[in-house]
C-alpha positions in Angstrom: -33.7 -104.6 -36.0 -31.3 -103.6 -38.3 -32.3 -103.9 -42.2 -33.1 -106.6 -44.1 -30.7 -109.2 -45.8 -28.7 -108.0 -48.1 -26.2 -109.2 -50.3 -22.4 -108.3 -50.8 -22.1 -105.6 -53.3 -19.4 -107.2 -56.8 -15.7 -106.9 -55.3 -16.0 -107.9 -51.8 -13.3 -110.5 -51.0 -14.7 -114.0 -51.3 -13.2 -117.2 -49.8 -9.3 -117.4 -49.6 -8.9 -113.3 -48.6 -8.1 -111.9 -45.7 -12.0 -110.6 -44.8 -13.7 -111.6 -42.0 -17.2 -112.3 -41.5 -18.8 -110.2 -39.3 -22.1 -112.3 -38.6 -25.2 -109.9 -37.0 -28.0 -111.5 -35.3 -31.0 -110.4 -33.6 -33.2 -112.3 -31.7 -32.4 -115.7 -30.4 -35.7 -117.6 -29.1 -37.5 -120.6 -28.7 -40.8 -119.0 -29.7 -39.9 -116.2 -32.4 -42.7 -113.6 -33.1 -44.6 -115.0 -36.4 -43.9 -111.4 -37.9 -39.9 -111.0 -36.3 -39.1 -115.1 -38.0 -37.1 -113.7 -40.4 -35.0 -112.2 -37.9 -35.1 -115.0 -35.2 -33.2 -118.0 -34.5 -33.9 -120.1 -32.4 -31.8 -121.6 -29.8 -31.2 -124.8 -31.2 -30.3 -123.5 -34.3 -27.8 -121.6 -33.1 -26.3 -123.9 -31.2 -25.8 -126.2 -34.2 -24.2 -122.9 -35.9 -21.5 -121.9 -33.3 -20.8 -125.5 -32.9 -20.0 -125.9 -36.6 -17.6 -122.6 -36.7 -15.8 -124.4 -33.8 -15.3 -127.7 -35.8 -14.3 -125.8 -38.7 -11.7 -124.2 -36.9 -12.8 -121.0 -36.5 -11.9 -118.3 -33.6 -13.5 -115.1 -32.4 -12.1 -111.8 -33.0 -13.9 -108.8 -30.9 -14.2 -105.5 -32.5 -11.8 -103.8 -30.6 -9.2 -107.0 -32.2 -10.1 -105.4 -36.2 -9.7 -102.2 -35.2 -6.1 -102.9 -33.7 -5.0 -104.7 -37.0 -6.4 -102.3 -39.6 -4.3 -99.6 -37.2 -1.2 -101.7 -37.3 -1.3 -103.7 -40.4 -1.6 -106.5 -39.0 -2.9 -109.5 -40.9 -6.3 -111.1 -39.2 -6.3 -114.7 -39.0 -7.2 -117.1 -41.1 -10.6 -118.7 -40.1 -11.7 -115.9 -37.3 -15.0 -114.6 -37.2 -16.6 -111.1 -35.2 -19.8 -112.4 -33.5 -22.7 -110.0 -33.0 -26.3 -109.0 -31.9 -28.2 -106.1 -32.5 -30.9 -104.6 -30.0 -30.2 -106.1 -26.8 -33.6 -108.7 -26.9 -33.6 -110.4 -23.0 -34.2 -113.9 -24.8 -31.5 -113.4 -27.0 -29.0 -112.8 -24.1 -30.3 -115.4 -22.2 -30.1 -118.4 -25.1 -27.2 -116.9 -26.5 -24.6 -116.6 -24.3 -24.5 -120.5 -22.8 -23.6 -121.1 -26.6 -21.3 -118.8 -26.7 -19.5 -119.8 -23.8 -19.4 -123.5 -24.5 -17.3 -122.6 -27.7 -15.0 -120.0 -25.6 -15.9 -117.4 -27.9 -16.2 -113.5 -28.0 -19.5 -111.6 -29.0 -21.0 -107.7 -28.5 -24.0 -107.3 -28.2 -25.4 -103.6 -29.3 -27.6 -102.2 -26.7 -30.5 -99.4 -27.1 -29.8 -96.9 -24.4 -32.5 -95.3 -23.4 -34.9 -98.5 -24.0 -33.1 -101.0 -21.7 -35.4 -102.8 -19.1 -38.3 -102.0 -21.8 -39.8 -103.1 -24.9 -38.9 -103.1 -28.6 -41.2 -99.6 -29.2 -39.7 -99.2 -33.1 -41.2 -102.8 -33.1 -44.6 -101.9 -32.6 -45.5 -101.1 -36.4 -43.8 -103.9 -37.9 -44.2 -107.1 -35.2 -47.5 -105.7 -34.2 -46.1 -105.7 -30.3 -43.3 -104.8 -28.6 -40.6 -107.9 -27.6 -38.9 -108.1 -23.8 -35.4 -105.9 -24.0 -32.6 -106.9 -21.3 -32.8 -104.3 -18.2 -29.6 -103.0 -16.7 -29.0 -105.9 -14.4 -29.1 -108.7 -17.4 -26.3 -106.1 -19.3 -24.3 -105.9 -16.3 -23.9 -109.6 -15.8 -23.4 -109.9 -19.6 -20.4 -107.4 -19.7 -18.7 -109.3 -16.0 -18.9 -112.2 -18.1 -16.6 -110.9 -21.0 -18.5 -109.7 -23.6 -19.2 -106.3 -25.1 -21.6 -104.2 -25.0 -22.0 -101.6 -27.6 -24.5 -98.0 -28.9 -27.3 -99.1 -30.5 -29.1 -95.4 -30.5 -31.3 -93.7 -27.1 -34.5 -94.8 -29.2 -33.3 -97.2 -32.4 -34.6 -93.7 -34.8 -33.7 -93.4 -38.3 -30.4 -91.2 -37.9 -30.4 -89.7 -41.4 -33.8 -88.3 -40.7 -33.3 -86.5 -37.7 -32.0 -83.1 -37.6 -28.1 -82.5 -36.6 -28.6 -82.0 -32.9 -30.9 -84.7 -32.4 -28.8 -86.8 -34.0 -25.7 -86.1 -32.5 -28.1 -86.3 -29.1 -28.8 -89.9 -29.9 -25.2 -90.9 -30.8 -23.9 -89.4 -27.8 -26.5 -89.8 -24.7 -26.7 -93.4 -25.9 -23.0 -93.9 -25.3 -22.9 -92.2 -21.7 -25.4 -93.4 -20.5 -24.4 -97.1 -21.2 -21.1 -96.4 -19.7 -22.2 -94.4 -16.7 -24.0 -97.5 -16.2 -21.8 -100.3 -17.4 -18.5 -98.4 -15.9 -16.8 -99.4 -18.8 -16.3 -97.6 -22.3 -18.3 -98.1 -24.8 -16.7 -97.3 -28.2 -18.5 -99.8 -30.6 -22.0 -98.5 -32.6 -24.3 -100.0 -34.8 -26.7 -97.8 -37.3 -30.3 -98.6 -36.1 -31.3 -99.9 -39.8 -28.1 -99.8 -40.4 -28.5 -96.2 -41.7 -25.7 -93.7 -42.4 -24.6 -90.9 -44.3 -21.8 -88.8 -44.9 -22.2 -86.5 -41.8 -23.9 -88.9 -39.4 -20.1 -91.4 -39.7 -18.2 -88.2 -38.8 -20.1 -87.4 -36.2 -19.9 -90.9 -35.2 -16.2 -90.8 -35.5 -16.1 -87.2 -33.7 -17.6 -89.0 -30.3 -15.1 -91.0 -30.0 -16.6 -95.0 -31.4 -13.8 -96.6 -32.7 -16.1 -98.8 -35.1 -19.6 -98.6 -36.6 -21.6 -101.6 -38.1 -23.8 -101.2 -40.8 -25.7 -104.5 -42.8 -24.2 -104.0 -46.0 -23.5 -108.2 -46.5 -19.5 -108.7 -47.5 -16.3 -109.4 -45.4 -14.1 -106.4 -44.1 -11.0 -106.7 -44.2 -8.1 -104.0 -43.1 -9.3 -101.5 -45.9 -12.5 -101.5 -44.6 -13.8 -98.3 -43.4 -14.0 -99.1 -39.6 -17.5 -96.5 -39.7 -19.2 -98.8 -42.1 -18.3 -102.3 -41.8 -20.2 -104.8 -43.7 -22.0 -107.8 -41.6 -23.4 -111.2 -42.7 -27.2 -110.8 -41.4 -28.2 -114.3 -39.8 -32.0 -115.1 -40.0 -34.4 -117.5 -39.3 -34.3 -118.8 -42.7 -30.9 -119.6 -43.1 -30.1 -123.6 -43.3 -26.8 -124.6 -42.3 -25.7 -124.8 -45.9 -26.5 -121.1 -46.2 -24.5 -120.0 -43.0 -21.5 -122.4 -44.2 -21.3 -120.4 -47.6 -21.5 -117.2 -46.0 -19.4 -117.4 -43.5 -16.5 -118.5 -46.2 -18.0 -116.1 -48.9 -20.5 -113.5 -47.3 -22.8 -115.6 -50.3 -25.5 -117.6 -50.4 -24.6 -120.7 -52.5 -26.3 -120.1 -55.4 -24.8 -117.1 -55.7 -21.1 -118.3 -55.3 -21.5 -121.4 -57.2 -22.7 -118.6 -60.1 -20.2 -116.6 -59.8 -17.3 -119.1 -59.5 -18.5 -122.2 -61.8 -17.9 -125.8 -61.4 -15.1 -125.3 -59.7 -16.9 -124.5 -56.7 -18.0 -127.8 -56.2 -15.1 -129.0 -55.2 -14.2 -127.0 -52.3 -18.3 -127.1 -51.2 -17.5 -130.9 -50.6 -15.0 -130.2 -47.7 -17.4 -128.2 -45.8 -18.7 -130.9 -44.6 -20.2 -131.7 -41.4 -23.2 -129.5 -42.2 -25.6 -132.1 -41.1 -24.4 -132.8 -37.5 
């Protein structure tokens, strides 16, 4: 769990920039915890949302692609989109990936370190249990399969309330122990609740992640600050019309059709094929 949905601040670029939308998911489940829904989608659903990025067109980028072309300049592509999951949930991984892989496209998946094989413990207060976590041999097979894995935190803590050295302990046991155990690097971190502050994105920076994912909602584009890069936060109550906007606009509808007018309509009509 990362934070709850939140909105792209005035500014952010908007349908026909250069952004791209970095969607975050959670859990993706046929039987979602009555008090995790909002962060749940089920398989079915999912299914229907990759398989309408691929009819519009649209190709993954992987982290590691962004932080490449803000280096160089680069221009991203039109219509590319950075796929990923927070917390490493077993059922996510499992109903996921076949989705992914019928489309042919890229997604990391941010793992808690020192919780893999367990149970969603930061859950406890809020779901009222804890939910299944992938164990070592589920991230293995994930990452031989293509995708990435990246730091989600040893214990998914509130990083800004922890002193220096147990911060800094979190950031950086969480990345060695998933590459001692992956045997690949691991330079990709999401913010448990997608927390920050000044000192925790240098230290971030300081261990060596190339890139940092926080939930502020908005596209990033090459000016984006690689340590906080905004994501699209995909929930349970999202219909298709609502990913379709957001994806283009990091917006909900209602909130792009306010802010552009009637002259929003007309581009909302060639969306289309929301309903397959």
């Amino acid at each position: 769990m990362s934070g709850h949905h939140q909105g792209p601040a005035q500014g952010n670029p908007v349908e026909g920039s250069s952004g791209v939308p970095i969607l975050m998911y959670h859990d993706v489940t046929p039987t979602p915890a009555s008090r995790f829904r909002f962060y749940s989608v089920t398989p079915e659903v999912f299914g229907r949302q990759m398989r309408f990025l691929a009819r519009a067109g649209y190709s993954t980028l992987s982290l590691d692609d962004l932080a490449h072309r803000c280096a160089s300049r680069a221009p991203l592509p039109s219509r590319s989109v950075i796929i990923t999951f927070d917390d490493g949930f077993k059922s996510c991984i499992e109903h996921a990936v076949p989705h992914l892989e019928r489309f042919g496209f890229s997604a990391t998946f941010f793992v808690v370190a020192g919780l893999v094989g367990g149970g969603s413990q930061w859950l406890r207060e809020i779901v009222g249990h804890e939910l299944p976590l992938a164990d070592w041999g589920l991230l293995r097979w994930l990452a031989g399969r293509g995708f990435t894995c990246g730091a989600h935190g040893l214990s998914h803590p509130h990083l800004t309330r922890l002193s220096p050295d147990a911060r800094r302990h979190e950031l950086a046991e969480s990345k060695r122990v998933l590459e001692a155990q992956l045997e690949r690097p691991v330079v990709h971190l999401a913010y448990p609740y997608g927390e920050y502050d000044p000192e925790t994105r240098t230290m971030v920076q300081e261990l060596g992640y190339r890139t940092a994912c926080a939930v502020r909602g908005g596209l990033s584009g090459l000016d984006t600050d690689l340590y906080a890069l905004r994501r699209i936060a995909v929930g349970g109550e999202d219909s298709m019309v609502d990913f379709a906007f957001r994806v283009r606009t990091a917006r909900f509808p209602g909130e792009y059709l306010r802010a552009k007018g009637r002259g929003a309509l007309a581009w909302a009509r060639k969306l289309g094929g929301l309903r397959s």
